[in-house]
C-alpha positions as protocol buffer text, in pm:
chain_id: "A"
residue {
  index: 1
  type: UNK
  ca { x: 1613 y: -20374 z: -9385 }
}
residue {
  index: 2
  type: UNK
  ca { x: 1567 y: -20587 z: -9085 }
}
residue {
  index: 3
  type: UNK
  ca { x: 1829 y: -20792 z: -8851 }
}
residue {
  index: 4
  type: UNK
  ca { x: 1642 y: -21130 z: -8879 }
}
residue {
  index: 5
  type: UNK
  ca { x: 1960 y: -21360 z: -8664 }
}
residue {
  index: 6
  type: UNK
  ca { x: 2313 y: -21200 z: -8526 }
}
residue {
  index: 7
  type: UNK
  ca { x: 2549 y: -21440 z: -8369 }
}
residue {
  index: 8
  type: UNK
  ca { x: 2957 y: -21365 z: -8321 }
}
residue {
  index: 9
  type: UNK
  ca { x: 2966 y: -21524 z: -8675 }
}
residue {
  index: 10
  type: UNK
  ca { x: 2763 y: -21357 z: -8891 }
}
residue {
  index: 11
  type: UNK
  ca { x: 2456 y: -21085 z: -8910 }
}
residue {
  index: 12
  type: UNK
  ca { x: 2219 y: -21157 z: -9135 }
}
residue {
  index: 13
  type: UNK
  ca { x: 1872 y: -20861 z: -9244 }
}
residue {
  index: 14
  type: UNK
  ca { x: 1592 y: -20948 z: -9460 }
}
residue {
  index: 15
  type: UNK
  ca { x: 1634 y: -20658 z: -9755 }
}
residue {
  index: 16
  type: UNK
  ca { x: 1364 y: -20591 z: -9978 }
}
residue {
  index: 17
  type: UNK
  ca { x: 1467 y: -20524 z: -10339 }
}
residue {
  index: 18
  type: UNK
  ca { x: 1373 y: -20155 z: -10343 }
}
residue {
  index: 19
  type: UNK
  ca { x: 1634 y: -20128 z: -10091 }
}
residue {
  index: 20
  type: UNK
  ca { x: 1898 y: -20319 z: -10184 }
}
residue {
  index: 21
  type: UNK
  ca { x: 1874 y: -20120 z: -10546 }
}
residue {
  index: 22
  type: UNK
  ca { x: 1905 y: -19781 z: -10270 }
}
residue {
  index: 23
  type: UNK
  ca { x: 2184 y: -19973 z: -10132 }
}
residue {
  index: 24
  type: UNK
  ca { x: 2387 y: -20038 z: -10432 }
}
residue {
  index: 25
  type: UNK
  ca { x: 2359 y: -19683 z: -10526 }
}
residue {
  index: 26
  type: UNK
  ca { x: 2496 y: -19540 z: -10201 }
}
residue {
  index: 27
  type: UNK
  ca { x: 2829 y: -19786 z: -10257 }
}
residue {
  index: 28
  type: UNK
  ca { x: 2866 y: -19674 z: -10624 }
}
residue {
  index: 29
  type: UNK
  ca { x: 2931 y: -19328 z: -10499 }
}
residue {
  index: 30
  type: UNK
  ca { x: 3212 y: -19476 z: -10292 }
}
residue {
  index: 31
  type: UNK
  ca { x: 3425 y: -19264 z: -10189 }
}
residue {
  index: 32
  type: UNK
  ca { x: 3312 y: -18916 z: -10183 }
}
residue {
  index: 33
  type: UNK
  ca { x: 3544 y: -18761 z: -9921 }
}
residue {
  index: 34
  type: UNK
  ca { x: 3754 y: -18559 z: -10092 }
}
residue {
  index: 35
  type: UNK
  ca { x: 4155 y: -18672 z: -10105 }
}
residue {
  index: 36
  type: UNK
  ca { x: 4307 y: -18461 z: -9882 }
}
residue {
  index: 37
  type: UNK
  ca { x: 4001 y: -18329 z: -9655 }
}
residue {
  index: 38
  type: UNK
  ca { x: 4180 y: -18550 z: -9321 }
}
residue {
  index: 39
  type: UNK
  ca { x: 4470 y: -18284 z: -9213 }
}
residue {
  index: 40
  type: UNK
  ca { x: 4666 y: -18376 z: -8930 }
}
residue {
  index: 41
  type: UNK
  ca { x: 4777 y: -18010 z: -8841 }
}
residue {
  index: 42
  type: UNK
  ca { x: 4587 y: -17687 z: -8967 }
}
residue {
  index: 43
  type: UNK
  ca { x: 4919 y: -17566 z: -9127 }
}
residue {
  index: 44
  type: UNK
  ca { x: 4949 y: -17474 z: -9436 }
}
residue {
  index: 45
  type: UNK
  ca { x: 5301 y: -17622 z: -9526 }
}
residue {
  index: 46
  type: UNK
  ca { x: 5256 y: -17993 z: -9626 }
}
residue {
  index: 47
  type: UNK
  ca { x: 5460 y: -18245 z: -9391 }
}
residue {
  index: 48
  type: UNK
  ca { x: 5599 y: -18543 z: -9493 }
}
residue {
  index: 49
  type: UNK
  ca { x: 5339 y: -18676 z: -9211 }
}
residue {
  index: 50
  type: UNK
  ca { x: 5125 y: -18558 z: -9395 }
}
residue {
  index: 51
  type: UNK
  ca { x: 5206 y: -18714 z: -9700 }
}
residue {
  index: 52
  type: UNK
  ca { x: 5185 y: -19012 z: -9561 }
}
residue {
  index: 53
  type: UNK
  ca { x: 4871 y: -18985 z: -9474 }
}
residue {
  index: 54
  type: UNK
  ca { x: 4720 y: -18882 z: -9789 }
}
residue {
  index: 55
  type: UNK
  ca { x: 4917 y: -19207 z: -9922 }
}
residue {
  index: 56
  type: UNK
  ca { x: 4730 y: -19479 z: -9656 }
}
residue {
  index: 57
  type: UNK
  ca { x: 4427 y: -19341 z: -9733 }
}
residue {
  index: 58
  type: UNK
  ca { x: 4448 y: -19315 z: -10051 }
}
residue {
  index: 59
  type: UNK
  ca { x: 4533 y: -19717 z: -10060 }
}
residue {
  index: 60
  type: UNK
  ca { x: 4226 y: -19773 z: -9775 }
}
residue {
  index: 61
  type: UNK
  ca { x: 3987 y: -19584 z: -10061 }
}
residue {
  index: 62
  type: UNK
  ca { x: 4112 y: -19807 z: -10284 }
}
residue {
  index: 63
  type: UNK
  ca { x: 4124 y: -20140 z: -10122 }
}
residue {
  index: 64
  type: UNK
  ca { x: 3751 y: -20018 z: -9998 }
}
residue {
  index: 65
  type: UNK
  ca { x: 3667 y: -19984 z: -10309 }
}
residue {
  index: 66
  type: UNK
  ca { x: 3800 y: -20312 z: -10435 }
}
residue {
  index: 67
  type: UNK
  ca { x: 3599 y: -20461 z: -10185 }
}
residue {
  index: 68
  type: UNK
  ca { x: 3264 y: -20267 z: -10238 }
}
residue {
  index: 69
  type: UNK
  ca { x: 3233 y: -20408 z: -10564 }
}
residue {
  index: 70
  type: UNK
  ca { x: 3315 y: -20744 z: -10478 }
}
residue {
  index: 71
  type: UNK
  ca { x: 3033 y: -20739 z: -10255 }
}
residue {
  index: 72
  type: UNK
  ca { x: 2794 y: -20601 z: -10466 }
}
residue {
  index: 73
  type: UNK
  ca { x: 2914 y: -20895 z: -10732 }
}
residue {
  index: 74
  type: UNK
  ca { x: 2930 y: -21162 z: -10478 }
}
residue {
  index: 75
  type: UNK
  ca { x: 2596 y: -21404 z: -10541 }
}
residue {
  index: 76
  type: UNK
  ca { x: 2649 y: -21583 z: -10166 }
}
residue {
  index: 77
  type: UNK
  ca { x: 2597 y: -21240 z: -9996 }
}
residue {
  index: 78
  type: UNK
  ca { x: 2249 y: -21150 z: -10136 }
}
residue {
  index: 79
  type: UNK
  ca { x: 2014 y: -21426 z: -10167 }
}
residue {
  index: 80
  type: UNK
  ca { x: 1708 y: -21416 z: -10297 }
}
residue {
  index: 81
  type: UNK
  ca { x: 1367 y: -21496 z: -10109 }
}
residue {
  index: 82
  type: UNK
  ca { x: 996 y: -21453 z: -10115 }
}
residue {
  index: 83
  type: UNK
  ca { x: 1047 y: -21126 z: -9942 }
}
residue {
  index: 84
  type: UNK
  ca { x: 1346 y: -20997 z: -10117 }
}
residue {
  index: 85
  type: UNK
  ca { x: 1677 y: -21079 z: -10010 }
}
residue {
  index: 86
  type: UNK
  ca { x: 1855 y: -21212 z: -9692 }
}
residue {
  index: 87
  type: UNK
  ca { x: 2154 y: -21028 z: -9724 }
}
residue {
  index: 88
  type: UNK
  ca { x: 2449 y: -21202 z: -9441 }
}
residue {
  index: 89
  type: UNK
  ca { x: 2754 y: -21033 z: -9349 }
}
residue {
  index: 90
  type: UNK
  ca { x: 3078 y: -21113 z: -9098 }
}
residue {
  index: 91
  type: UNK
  ca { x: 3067 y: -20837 z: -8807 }
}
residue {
  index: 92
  type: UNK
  ca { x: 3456 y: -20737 z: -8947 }
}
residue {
  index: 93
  type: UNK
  ca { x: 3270 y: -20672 z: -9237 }
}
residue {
  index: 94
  type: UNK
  ca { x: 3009 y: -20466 z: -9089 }
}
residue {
  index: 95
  type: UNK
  ca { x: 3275 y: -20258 z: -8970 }
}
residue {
  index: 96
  type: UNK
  ca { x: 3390 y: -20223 z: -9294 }
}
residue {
  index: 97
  type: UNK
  ca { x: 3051 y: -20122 z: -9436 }
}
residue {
  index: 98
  type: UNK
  ca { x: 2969 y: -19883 z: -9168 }
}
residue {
  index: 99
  type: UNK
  ca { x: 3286 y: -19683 z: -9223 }
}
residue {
  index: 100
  type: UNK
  ca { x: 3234 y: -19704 z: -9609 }
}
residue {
  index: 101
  type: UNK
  ca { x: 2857 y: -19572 z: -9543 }
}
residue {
  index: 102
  type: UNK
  ca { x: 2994 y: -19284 z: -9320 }
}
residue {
  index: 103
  type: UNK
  ca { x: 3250 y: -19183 z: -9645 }
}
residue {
  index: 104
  type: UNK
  ca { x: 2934 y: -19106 z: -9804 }
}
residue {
  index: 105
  type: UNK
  ca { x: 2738 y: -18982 z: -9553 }
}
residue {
  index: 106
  type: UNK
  ca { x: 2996 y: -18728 z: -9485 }
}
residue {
  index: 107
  type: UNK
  ca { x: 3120 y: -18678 z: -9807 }
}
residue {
  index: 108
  type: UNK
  ca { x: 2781 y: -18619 z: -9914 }
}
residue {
  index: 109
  type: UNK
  ca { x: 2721 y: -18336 z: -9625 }
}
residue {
  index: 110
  type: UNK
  ca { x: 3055 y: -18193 z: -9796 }
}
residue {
  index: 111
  type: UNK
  ca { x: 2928 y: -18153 z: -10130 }
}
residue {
  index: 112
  type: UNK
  ca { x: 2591 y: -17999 z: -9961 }
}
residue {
  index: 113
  type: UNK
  ca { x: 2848 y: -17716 z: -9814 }
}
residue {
  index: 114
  type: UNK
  ca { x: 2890 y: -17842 z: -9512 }
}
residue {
  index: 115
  type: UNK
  ca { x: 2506 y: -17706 z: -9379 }
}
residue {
  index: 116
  type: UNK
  ca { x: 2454 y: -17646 z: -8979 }
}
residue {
  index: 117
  type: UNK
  ca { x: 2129 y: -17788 z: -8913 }
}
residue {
  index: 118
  type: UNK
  ca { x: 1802 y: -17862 z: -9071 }
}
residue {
  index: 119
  type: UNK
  ca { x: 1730 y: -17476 z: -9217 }
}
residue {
  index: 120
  type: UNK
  ca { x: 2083 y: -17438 z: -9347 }
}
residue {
  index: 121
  type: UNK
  ca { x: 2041 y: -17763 z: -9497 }
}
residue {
  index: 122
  type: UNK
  ca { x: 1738 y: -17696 z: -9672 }
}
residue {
  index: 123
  type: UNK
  ca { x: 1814 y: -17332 z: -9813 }
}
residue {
  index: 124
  type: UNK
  ca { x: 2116 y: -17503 z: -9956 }
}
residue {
  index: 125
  type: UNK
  ca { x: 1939 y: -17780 z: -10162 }
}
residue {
  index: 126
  type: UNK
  ca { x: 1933 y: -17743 z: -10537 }
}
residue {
  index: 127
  type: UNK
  ca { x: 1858 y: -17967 z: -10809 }
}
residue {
  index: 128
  type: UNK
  ca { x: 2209 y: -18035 z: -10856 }
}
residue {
  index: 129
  type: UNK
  ca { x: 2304 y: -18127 z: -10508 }
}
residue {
  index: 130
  type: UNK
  ca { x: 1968 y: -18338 z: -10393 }
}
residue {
  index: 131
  type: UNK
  ca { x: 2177 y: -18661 z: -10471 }
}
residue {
  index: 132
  type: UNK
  ca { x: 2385 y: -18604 z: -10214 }
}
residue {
  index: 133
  type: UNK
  ca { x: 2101 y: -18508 z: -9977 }
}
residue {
  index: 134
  type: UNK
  ca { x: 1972 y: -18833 z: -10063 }
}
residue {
  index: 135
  type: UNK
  ca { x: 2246 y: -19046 z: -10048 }
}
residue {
  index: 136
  type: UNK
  ca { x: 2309 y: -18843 z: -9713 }
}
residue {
  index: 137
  type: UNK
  ca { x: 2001 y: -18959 z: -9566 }
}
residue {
  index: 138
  type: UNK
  ca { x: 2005 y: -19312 z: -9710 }
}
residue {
  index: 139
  type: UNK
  ca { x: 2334 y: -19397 z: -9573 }
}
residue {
  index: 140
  type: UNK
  ca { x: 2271 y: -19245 z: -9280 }
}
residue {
  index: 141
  type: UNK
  ca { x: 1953 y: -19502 z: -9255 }
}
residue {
  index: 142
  type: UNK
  ca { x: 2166 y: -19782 z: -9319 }
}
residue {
  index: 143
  type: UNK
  ca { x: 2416 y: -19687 z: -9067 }
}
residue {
  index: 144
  type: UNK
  ca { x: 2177 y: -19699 z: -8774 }
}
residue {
  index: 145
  type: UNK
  ca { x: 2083 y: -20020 z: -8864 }
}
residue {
  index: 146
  type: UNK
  ca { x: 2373 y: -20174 z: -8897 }
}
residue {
  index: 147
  type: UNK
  ca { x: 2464 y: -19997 z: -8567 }
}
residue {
  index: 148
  type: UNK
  ca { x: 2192 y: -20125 z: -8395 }
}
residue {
  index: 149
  type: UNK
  ca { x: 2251 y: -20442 z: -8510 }
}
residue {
  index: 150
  type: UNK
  ca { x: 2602 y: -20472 z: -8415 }
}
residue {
  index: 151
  type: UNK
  ca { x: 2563 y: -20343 z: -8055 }
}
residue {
  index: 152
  type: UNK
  ca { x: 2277 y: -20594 z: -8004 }
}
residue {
  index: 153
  type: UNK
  ca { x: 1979 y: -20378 z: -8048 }
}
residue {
  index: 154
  type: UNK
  ca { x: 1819 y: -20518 z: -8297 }
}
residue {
  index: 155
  type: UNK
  ca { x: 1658 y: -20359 z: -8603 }
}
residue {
  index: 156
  type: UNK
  ca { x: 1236 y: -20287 z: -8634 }
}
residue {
  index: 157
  type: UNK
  ca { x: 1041 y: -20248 z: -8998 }
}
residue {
  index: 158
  type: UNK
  ca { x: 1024 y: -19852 z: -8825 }
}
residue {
  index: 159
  type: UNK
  ca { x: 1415 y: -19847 z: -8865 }
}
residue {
  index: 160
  type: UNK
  ca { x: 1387 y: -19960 z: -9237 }
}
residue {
  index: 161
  type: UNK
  ca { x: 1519 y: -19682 z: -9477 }
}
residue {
  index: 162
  type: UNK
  ca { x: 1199 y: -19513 z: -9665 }
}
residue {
  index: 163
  type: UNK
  ca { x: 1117 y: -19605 z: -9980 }
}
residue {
  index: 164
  type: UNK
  ca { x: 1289 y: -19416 z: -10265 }
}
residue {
  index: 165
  type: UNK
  ca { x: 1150 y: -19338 z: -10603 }
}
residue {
  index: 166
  type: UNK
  ca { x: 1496 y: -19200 z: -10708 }
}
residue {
  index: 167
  type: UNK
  ca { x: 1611 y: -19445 z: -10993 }
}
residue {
  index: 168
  type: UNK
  ca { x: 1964 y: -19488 z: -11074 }
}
């Protein structure tokens, strides 16, 4: 993925299909933070502050949701060309995308037991958790581009996600 024009507007990348596909499955997994993993005290006796918590994100997840697979059904956002796609987006919405890629990303790192560093990491992948090693590194990918993008850094065909042969 590559930021082709930004303006206060709208951000628009030239996505090849290979990882759009990538990018579809990382939002399909949406969310993967467990309910109840934000605490706002270490406590063990559940406040009503608490509660209340839980309850606005559980209604963010789902409004996130809502609007994860709007995008991936709107036609307008991806459109086709002889390289792939050019895939626009409003910077609010890149927001929006970034914090729904980091619900994965660390969501993902959760489900991998929460490994310290590259060897811990590593000693702790199985067959049944290299999904979420994957989608840990893919939406980590896309984050930094969308990062760079947004704070005017541009994006390079080095900062494009590596191809997957993971099929979903």
């Amino acid at each position: 993925m590559k930021l082709i024009k930004a303006n206060k507007e709208r951000l628009s990348f030239q996505i090849d299909k290979k990882e759009k596909r990538a990018l579809f499955s990382l939002l399909k997994l949406y969310p993967l933070m467990p309910a109840g993993y934000q605490r706002l005290s270490r406590s063990e006796a559940k406040s009503e502050d608490q509660e209340l918590l839980d309850e606005a994100l559980t209604t963010q997840r789902l409004e996130n949701k809502r609007q994860v697979l709007a995008m991936m059904k709107a036609k307008s956002r991806f459109r086709v060309n002889k390289n792939g796609y050019r895939f626009s987006i409003k910077p609010a919405q890149l927001e929006w995308l970034l914090q729904v890629l980091n619900d994965i990303r660390l969501g993902s790192w959760l489900s991998l037991g929460s490994p310290d560093g590259a060897v811990e990491m590593f000693a702790a992948l199985s067959e049944q958790n290299a999904p979420y090693f994957w989608a840990m590194d893919m939406a980590g990918q896309f984050q930094m581009i969308l990062l760079h993008a947004l704070t005017g850094e541009g994006s390079t065909q080095a900062d494009s996600p590596p191809s997957t042969s993971r099929e979903h």
